[in-house]
N, C-alpha and C positions, 0 to 999 in steps of 0.2 A: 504494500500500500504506500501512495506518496506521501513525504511529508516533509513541511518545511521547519525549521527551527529559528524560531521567535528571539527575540531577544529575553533575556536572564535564563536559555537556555530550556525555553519550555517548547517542545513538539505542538505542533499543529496539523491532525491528518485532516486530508480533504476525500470524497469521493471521487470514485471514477467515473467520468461524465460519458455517458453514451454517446453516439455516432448519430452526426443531425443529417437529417434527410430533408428532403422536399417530397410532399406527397401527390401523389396523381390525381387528377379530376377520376368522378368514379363514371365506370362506364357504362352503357345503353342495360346492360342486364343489370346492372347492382342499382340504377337510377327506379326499374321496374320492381326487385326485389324489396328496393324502402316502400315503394307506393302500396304495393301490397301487405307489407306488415304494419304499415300505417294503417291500412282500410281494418286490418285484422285487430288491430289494438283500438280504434274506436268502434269496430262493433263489442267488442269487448266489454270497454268503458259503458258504452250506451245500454247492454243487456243488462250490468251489473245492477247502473242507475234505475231500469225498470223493474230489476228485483225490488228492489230497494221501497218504490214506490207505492209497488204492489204489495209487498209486506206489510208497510206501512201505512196504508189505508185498508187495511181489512182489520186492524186494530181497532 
């Protein structure tokens, strides 16, 4: 591990810094894969919400 030494002789370790990348725009199929697990998590949401509704009006 690195380290540098400070003055009055005191150690300073640092982490090791990962490797910076640039990321790619995503493509025609991963653009289709969010749209559909978006559709999939608001019907999700929405069913829950009508549980919910419907529980609590028969109270």
């Amino acid at each position: 591990m690195p380290y540098t030494v400070e003055d009055g002789n005191r150690l300073n370790n640092f982490a090791v810094e990962p490797q910076v990348y640039t990321s790619e725009p995503p493509t025609q199929a991963q653009k289709v894969k969010y749209l559909v697990l978006a559709g999939l998590g608001l019907a999700l949401i929405g069913g829950l919400l009508a549980v919910a509704v419907s529980v609590s009006a028969i109270s």
